[in-house]
N, C-alpha and C positions, 0 to 999 in steps of 0.2 A: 383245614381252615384256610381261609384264602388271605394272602398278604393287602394290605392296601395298598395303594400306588404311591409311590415316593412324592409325585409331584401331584396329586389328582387335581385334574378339569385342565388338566397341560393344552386340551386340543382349545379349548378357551381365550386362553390367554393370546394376545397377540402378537406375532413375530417382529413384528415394526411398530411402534408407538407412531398413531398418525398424531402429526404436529397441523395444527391451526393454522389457515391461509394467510391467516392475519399475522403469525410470527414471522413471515417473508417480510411482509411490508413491501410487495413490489408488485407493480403495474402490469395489463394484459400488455403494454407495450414492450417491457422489460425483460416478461416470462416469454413475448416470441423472439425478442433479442438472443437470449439467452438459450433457445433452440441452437440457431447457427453458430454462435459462440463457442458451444460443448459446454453450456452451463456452470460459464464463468460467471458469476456475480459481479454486477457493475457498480456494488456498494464494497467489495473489493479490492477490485481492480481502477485504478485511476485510469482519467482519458488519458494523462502523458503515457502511460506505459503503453495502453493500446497506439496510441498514437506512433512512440518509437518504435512498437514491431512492425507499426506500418512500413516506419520507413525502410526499419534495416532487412524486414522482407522484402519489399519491390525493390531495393539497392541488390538484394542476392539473385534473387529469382532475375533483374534484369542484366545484370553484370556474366550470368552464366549462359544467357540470352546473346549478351552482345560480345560475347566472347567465344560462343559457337560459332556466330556469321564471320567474324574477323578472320578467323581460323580456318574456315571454308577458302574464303577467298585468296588469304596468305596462300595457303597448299593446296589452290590446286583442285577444290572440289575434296577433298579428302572426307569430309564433315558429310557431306548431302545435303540433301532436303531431309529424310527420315534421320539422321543423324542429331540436327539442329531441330528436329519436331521431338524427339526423345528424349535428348537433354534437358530443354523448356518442360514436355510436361512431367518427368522426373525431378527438375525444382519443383515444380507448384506440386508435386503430389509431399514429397520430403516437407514440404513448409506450411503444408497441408496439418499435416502428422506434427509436427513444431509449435505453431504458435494458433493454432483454430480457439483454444481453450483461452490465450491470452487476448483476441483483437476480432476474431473470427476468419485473420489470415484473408480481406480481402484482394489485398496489391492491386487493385483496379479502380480507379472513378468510376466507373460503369456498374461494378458490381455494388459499391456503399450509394450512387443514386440511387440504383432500384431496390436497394434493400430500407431505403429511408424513405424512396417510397411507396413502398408497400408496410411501413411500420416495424421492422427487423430491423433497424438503425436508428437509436437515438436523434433526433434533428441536430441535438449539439454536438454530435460526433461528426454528423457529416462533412461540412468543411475543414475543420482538422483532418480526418481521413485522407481527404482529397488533398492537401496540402502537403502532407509526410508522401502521399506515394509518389506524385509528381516530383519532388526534390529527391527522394529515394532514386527514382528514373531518371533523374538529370546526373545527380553526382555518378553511377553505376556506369553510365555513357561516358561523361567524362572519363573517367576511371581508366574503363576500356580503350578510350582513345588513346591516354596518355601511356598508357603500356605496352599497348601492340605497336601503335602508329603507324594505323593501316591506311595505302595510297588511298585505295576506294572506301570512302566512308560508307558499305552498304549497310549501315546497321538502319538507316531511316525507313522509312515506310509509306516508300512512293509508290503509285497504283500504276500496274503493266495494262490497266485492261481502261479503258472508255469510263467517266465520272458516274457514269448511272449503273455502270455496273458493279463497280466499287465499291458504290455505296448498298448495294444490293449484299453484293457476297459478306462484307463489313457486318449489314444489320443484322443476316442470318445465321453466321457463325456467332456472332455475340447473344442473338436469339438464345441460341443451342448450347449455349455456355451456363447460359441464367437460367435457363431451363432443367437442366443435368444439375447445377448446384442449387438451387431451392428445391427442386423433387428429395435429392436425397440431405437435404443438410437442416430442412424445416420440419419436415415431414415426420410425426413420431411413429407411423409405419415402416419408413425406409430405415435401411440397416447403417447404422453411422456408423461402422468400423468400414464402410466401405469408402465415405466420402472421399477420402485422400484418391483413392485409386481411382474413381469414378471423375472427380473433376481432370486427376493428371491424364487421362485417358481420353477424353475430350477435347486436351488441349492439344493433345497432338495430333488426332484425328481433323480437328479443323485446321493444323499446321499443313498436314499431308495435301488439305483439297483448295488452299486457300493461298499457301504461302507463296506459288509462283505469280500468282496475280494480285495480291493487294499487300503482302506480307505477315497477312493473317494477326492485324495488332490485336482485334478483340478487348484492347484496351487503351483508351487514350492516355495515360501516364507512358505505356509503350511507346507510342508514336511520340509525345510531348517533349520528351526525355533527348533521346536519340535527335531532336531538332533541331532544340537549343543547340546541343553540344556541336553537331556539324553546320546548323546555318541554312540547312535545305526543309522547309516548308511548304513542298509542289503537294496541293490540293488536301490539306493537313486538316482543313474541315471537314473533311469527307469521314473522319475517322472521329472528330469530336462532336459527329454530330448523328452519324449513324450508330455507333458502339453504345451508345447509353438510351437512346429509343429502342435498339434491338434489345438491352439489357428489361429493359421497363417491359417490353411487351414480351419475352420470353417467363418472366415471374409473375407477370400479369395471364398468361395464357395456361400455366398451371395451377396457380391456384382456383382459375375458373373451371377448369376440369376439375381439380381437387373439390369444387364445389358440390 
């Protein structure tokens, strides 16, 4: 005689109870938010808190920034160029890995323009966003000023090469930025455990082909920051004005391929 099955029509029953779209209560704006975020919920999470990882990330990420070039200079070259591209993109991968979940980790004006618009950024977040990184980047500088108190303030971000070129190498690295972070941070194909590595990785690569001639800001809180603090503003448009059209058209150029 055959037993019956303890649980019968087991293979039936479903492993996940799917829950109704309507218990989110949340917006196609919200749900691609919430892509690059790592699926923070923004009924969660308040804007100050994203707001303050803003800042106390671009305060880290650019403090260990301007605390490599100081260092450089102090001793001698000791640092490098691969040194101070290393370090940079080992912040942004570590801060990556830290607060994605909380803010979306972006420490850049350029990267919350294009991500506000293309619809990945609330509108109401966007000027707070840009407000916390920029002051993030201004105190980070100071900081570093008043520590090291280095004769040559090189921590600014003055172009060695001609204004058209500047603005060229500027738009395309910042391109290649927005590019490498919407493919794999929007994307539900791409592998999100790589994001952290895949942005830090980037960033130093555009460090290595970038930094002897324009200092490779890719990001205007970068340059902004560091201006204030020393007083030197030589061609500082050049940076606030190519990094966030380079950002727009680098997110704008994948999702049309993605298309």
């Amino acid at each position: 005689r055959r037993r019956r099955p303890k649980f019968p029509n087991m293979a039936a029953v479903p492993l996940v109870k799917k829950v109704p779209n309507s218990t989110f209560n949340s917006s196609a704006q919200q749900h691609q938010f919430h892509a690059w975020i790592g699926q923070a919920s923004i009924n969660h999470i308040g804007c100050f808190h994203q707001v303050t990882a803003e800042f106390l990330g671009t305060f880290i990420l650019m403090f260990i920034q301007v605390s490599s070039i100081i260092m450089d200079e102090q001793h001698h070259g000791v640092v490098g160029l691969m040194g101070i591209a290393v370090s940079v993109g080992l912040a942004v991968m570590v801060l990556v890995f830290s607060i994605i979940h909380i803010s979306g980790c972006h420490l850049n004006p350029a990267v919350s323009i294009a991500m506000g618009v293309f619809g990945h950024l609330p509108p109401a977040h966007l000027v707070p966003y840009i407000v916390a990184q920029v002051l993030g980047s201004t105190a980070a500088s100071f900081a570093g000023k008043a520590i090291y108190h280095p004769v040559n303030p090189g921590i600014t971000t003055i172009p060695s090469v001609g204004t058209v070129e500047a603005f060229a190498v500027e738009f395309i690295i910042t391109f290649i930025l927005l590019f490498v972070i919407i493919a794999v941070a929007t994307d539900p194909h791409a592998v999100k455990k790589l994001i952290a590595v895949a942005v830090g990785a980037t960033v130093v690569m555009n460090i290595l082909i970038a930094g002897p001639s324009t200092g490779a800001s890719m990001n205007p809180a970068r340059t902004i920051g560091p201006a204030i603090a020393t007083g030197r503003y030589t061609k500082i448009w050049v940076y606030l004005v190519a990094e966030p059209l380079g950002a727009i058209a680098g997110v704008g150029s994948y999702m049309a391929i993605k298309l």
